[in-house]
MMTF fields as JSON, N, C-alpha, C and O atoms, coordinates in Angstrom:
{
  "mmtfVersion": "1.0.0",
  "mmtfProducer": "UNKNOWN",
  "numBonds": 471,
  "numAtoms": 472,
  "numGroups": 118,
  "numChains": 1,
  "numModels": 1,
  "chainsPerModel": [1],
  "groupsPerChain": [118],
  "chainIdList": ["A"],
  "bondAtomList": [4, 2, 8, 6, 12, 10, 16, 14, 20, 18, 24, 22, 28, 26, 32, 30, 36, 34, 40, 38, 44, 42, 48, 46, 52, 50, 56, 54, 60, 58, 64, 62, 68, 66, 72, 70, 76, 74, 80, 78, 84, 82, 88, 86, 92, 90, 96, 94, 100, 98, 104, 102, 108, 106, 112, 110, 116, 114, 120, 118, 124, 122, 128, 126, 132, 130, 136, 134, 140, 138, 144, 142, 148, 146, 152, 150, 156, 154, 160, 158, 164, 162, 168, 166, 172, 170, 176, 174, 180, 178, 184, 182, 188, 186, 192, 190, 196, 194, 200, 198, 204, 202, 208, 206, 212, 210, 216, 214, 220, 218, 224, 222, 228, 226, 232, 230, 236, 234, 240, 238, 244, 242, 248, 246, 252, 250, 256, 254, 260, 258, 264, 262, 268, 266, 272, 270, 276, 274, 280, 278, 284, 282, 288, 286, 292, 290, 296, 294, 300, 298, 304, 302, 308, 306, 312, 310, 316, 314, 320, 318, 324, 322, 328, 326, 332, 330, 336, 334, 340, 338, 344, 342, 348, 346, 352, 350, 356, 354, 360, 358, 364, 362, 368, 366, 372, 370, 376, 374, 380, 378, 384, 382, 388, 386, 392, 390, 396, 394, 400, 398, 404, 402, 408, 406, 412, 410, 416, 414, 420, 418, 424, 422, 428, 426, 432, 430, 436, 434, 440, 438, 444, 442, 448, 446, 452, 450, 456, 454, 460, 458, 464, 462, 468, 466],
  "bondOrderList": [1, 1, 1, 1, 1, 1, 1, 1, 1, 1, 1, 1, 1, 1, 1, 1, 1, 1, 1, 1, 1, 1, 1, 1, 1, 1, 1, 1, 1, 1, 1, 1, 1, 1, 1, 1, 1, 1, 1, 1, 1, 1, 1, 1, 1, 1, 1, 1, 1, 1, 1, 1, 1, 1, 1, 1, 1, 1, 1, 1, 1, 1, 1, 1, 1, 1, 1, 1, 1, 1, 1, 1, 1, 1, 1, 1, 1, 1, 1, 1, 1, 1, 1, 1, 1, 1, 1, 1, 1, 1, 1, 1, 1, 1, 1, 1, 1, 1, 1, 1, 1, 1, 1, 1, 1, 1, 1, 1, 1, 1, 1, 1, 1, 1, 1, 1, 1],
  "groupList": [{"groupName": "UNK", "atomNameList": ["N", "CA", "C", "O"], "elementList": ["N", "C", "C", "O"], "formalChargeList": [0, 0, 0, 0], "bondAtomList": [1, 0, 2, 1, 3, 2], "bondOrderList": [1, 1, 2], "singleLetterCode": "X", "chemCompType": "L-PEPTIDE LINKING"}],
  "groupTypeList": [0, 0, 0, 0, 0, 0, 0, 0, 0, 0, 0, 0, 0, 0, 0, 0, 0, 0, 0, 0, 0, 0, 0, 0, 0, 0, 0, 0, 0, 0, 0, 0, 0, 0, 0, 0, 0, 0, 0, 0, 0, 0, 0, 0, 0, 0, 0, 0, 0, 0, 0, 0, 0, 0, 0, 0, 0, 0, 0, 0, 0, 0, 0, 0, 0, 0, 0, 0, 0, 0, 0, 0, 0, 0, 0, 0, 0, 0, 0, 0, 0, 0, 0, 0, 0, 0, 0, 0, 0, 0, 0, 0, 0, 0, 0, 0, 0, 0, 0, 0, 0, 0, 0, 0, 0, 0, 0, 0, 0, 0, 0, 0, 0, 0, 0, 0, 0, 0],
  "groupIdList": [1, 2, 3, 4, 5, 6, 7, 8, 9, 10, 11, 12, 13, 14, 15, 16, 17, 18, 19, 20, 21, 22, 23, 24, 25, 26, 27, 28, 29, 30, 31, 32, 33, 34, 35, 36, 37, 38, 39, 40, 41, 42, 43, 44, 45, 46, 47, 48, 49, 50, 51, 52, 53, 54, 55, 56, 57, 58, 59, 60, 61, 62, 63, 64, 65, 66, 67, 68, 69, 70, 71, 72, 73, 74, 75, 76, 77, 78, 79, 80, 81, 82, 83, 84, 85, 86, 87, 88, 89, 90, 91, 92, 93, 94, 95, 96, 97, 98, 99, 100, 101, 102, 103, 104, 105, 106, 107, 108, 109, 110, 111, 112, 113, 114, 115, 116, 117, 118],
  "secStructList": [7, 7, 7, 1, 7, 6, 6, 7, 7, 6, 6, 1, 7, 1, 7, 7, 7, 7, 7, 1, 7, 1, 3, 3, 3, 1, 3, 3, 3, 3, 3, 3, 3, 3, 7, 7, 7, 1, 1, 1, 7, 5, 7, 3, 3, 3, 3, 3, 7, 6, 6, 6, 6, 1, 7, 7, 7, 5, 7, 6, 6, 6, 1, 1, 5, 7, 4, 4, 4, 1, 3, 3, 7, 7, 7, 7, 7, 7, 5, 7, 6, 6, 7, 3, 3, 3, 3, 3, 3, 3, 3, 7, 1, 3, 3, 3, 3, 3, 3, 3, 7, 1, 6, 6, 7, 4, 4, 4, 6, 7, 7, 7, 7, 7, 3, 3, 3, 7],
  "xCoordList": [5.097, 3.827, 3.02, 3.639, 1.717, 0.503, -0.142, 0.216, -0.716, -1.46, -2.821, -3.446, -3.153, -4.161, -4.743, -4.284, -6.515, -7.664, -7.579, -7.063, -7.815, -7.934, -8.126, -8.442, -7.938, -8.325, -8.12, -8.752, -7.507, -6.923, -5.457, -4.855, -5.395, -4.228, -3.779, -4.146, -2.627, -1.61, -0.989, -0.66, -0.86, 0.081, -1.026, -0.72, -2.553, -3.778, -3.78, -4.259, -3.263, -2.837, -3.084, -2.24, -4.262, -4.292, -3.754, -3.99, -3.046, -2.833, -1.544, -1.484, -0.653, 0.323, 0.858, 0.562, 1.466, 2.467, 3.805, 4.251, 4.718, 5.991, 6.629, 6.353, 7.545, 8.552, 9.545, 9.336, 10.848, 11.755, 12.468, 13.588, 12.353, 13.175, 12.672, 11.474, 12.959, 12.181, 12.202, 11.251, 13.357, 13.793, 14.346, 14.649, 14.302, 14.584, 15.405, 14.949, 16.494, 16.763, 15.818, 15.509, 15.388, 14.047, 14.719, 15.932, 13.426, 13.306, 12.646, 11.805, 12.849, 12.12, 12.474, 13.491, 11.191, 11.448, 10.101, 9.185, 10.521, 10.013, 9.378, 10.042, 8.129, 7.624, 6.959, 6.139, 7.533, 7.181, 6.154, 6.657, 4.429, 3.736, 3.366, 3.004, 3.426, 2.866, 1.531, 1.42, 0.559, -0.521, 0.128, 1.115, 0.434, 0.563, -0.458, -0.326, -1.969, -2.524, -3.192, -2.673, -4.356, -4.195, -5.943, -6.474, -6.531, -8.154, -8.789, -9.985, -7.681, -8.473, -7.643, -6.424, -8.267, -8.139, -7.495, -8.257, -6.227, -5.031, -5.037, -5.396, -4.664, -3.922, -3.093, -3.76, -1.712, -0.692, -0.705, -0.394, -0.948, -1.249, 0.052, 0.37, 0.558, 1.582, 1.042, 0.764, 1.04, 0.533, 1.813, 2.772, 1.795, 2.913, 2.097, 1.164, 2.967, 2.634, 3.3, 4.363, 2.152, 2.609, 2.826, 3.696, 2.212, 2.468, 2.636, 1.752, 3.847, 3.896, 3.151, 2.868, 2.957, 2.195, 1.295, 0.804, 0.522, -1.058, -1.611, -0.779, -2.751, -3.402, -3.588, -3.668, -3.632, -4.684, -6.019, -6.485, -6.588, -8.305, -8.898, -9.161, -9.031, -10.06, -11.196, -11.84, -12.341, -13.802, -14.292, -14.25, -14.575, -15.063, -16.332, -16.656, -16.913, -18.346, -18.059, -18.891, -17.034, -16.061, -15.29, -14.837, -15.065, -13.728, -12.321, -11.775, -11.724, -10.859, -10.368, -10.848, -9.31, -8.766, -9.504, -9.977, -9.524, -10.378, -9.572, -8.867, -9.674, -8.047, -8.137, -7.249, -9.721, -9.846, -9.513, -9.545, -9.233, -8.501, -7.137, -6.497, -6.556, -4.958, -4.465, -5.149, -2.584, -2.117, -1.944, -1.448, -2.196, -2.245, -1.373, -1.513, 0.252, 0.999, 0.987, 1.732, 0.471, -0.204, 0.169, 1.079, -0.872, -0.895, -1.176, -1.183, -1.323, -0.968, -2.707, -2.899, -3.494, -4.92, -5.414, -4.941, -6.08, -6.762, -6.514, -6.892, -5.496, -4.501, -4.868, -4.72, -5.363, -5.664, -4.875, -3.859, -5.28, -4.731, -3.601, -3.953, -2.332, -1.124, -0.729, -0.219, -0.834, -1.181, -0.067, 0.307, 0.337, 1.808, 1.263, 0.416, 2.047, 1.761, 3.047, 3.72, 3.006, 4.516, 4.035, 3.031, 4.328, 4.531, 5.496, 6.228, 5.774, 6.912, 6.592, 5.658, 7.406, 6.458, 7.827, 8.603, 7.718, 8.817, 8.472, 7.91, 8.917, 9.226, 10.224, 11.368, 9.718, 10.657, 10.685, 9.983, 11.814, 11.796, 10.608, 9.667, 10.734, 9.855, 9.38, 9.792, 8.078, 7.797, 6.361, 5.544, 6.225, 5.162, 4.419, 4.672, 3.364, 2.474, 2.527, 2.363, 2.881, 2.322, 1.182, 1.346, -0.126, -1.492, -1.861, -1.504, -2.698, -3.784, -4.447, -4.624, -6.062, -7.087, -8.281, -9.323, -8.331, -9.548, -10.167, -9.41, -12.022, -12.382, -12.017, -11.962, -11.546, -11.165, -9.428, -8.809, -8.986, -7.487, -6.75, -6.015, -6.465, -5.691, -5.763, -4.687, -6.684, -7.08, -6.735, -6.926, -6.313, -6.172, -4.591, -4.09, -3.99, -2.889, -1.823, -0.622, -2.756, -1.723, -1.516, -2.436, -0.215, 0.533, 1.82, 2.127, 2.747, 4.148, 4.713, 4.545, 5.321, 5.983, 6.975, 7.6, 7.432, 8.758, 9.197, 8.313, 10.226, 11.064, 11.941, 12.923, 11.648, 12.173, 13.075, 12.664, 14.886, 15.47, 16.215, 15.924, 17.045, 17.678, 19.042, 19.94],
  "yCoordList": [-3.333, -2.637, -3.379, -3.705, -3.697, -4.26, -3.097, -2.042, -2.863, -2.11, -2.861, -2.343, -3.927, -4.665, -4.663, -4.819, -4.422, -4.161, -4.809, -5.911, -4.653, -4.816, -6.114, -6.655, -7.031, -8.389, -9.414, -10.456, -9.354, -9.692, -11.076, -11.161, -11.326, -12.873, -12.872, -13.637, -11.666, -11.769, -13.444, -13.661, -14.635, -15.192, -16.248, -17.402, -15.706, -16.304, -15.832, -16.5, -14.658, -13.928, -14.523, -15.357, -14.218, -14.907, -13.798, -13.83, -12.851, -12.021, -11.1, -11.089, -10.432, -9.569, -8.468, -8.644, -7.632, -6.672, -7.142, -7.594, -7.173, -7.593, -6.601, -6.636, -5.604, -4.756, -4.954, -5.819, -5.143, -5.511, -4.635, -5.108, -3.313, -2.79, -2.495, -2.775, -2.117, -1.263, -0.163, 0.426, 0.403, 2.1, 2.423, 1.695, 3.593, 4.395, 5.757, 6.188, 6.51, 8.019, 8.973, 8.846, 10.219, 11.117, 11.467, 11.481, 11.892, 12.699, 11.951, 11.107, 12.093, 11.283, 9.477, 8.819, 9.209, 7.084, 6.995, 7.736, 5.88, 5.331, 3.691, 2.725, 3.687, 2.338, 1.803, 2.373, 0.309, -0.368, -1.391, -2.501, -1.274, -2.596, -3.059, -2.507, -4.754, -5.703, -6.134, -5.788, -6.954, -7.942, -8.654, -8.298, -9.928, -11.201, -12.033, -13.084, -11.524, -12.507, -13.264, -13.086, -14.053, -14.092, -14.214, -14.751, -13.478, -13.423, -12.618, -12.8, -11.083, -10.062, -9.092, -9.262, -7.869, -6.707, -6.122, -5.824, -5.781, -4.624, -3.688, -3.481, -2.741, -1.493, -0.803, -0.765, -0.153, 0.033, 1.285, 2.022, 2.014, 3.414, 3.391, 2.522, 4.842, 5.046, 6.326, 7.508, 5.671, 6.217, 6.775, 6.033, 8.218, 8.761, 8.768, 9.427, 7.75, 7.79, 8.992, 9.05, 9.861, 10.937, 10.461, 10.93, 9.651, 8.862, 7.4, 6.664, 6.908, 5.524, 4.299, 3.235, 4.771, 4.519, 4.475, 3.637, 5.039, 5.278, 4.404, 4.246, 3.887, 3.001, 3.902, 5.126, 3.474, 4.166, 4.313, 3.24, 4.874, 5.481, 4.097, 3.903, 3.382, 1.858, 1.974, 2.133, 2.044, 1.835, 0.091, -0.681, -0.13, -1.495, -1.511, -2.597, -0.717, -1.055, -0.996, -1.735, -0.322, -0.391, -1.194, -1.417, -1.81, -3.063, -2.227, -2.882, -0.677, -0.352, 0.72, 1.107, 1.049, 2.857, 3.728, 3.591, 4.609, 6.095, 6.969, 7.749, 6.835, 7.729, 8.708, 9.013, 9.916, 11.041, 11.55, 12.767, 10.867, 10.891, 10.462, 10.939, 9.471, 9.156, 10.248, 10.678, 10.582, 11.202, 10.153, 9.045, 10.399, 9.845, 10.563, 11.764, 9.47, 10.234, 9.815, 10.409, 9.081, 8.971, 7.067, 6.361, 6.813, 5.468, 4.879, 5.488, 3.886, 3.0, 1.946, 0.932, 2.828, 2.347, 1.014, 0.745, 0.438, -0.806, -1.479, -1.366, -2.436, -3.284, -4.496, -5.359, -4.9, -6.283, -7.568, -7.442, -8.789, -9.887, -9.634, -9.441, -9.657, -9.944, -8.487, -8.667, -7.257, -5.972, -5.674, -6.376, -4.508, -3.398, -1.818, -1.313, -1.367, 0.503, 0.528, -0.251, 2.284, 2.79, 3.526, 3.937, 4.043, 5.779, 6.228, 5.705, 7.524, 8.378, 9.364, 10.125, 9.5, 10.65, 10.986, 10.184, 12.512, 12.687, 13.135, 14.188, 12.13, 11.876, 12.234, 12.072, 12.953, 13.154, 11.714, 10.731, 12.306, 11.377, 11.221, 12.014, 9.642, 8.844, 7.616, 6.767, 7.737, 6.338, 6.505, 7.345, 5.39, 5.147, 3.965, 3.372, 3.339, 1.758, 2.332, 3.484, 0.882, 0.686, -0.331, -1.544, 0.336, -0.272, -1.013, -0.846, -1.882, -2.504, -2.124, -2.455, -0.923, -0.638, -1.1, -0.505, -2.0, -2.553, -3.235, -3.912, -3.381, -3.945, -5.007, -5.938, -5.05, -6.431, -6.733, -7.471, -6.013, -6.509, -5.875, -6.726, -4.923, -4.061, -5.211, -5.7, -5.462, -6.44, -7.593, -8.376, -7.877, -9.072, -8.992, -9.824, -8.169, -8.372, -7.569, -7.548, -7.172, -6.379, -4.817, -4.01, -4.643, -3.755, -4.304, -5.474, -2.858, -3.405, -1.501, -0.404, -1.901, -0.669, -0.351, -1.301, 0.908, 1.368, 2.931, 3.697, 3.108, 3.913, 5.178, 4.755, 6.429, 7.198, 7.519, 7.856, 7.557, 7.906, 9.625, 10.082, 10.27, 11.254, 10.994, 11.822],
  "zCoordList": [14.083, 13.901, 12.841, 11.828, 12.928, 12.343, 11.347, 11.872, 10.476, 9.881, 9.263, 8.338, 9.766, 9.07, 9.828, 10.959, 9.522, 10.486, 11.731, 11.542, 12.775, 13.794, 13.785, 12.725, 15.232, 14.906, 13.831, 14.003, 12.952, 11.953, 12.332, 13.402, 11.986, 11.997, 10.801, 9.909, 10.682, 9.153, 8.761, 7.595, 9.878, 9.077, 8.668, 8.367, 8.676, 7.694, 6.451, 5.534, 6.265, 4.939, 3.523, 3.194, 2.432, 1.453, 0.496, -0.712, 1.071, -0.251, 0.479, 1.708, -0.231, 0.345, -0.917, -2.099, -0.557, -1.158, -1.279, -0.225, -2.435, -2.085, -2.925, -4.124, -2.444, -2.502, -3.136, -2.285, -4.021, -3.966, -3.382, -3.191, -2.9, -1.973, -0.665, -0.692, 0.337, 1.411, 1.651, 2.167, 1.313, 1.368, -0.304, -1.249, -0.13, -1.153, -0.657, 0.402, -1.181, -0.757, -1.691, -2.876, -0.498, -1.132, -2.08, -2.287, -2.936, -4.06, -5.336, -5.024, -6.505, -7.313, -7.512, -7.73, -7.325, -6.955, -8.165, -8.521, -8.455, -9.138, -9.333, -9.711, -9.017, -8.897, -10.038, -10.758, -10.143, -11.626, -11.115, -10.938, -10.745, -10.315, -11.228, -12.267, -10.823, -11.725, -10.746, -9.57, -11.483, -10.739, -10.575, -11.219, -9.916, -10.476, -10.646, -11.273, -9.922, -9.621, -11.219, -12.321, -10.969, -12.138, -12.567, -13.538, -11.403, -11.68, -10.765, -10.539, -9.767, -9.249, -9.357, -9.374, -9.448, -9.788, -8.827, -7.907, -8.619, -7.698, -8.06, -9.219, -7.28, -7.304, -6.239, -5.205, -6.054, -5.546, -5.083, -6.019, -3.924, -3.533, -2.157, -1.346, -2.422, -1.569, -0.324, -0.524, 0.742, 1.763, 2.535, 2.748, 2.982, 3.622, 5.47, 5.929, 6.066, 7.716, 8.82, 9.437, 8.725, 9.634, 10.786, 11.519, 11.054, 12.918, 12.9, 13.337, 12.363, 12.796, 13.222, 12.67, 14.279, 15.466, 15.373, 16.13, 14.696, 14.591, 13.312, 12.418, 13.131, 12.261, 10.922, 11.034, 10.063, 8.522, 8.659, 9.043, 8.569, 8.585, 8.034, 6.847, 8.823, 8.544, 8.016, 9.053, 6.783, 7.292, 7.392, 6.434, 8.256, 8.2, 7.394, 6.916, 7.226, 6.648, 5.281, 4.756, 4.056, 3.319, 2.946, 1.823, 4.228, 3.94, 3.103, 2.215, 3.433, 2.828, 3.846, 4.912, 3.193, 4.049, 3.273, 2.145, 4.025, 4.009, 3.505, 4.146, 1.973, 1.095, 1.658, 2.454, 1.355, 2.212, 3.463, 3.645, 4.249, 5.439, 5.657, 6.594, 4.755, 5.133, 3.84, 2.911, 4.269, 3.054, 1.965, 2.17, 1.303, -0.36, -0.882, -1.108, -1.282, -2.375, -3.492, -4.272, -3.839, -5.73, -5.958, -5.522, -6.722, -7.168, -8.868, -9.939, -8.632, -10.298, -9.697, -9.025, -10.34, -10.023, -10.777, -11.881, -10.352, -10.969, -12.271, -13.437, -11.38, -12.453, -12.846, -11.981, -14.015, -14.154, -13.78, -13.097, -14.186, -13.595, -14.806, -15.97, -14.426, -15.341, -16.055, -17.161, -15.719, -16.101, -15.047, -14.107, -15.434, -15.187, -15.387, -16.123, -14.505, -14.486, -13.578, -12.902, -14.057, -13.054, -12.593, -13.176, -11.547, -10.66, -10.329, -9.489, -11.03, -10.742, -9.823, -10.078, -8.494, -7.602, -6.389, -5.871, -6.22, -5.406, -3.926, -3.624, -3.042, -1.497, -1.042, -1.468, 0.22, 0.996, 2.475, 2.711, 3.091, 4.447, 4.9, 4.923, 5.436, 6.378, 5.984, 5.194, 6.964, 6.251, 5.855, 6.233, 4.901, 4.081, 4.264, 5.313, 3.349, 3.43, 2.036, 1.635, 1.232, -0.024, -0.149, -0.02, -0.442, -0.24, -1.572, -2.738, -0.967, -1.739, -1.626, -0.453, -2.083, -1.248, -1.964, -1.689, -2.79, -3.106, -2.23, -1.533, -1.829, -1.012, -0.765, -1.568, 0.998, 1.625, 1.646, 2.413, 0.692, 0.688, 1.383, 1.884, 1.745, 2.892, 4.457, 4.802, 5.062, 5.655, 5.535, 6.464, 4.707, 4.097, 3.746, 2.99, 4.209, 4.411, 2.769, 2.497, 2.244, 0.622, 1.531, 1.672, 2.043, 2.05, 2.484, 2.714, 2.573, 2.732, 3.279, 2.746, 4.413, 4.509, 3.825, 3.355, 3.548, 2.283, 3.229, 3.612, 3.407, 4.1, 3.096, 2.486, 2.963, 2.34, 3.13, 4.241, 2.873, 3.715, 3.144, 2.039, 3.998, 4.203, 2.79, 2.639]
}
């Protein structure tokens, strides 16, 4: 499964999400993000996917997801170049996207799926 705007060619990818885990067992998890980059502004938002299958609320005219419309389970907002934040937040089963949603980067390939298991 793809989650990057439509029409899109991930392995053009100038930017990504990298996880060191993929799953977690529910309940309280805890995420430690860093930037790495080292001259644009990130931030790390945990999206719970009610339907797999189904895309994140795209706006193209935005260039981002439509927080108001996808579930939003809490994030570590606008991280400088070389800058750290945590989120402590408790999940249950399924699956998730850990986003980039600053303009253009979701698209651009900054997410990563993460799996809450049983």
């Amino acid at each position: 499964m793809t989650y990057q705007a439509p029409g899109l060619d991930l392995s053009k990818a100038t930017q990504g999400v990298r996880a060191s885990r993929s799953s977690a067992p529910a309940g309280v998890i805890s995420f430690k993000v860093t930037n790495t980059s080292k001259d644009t502004v990130h931030e790390m938002i945990i999206m719970h996917l009610e339907d797999p299958a189904q895309p994140l609320p795209y706006v193209v005219s935005d260039a981002k997801v439509d927080e108001s419309k996808a579930d939003d389970r809490g994030e570590v907002p606008d991280l400088a170049p070389g800058k750290s934040g945590t989120l402590t937040v408790t999940l249950e089963p399924g699956k998730y996207l850990l986003i980039c949603n600053q303009p253009k980067h979701f698209a651009a390939g900054m997410w990563a799926p993460f799996e809450v298991t049983r």
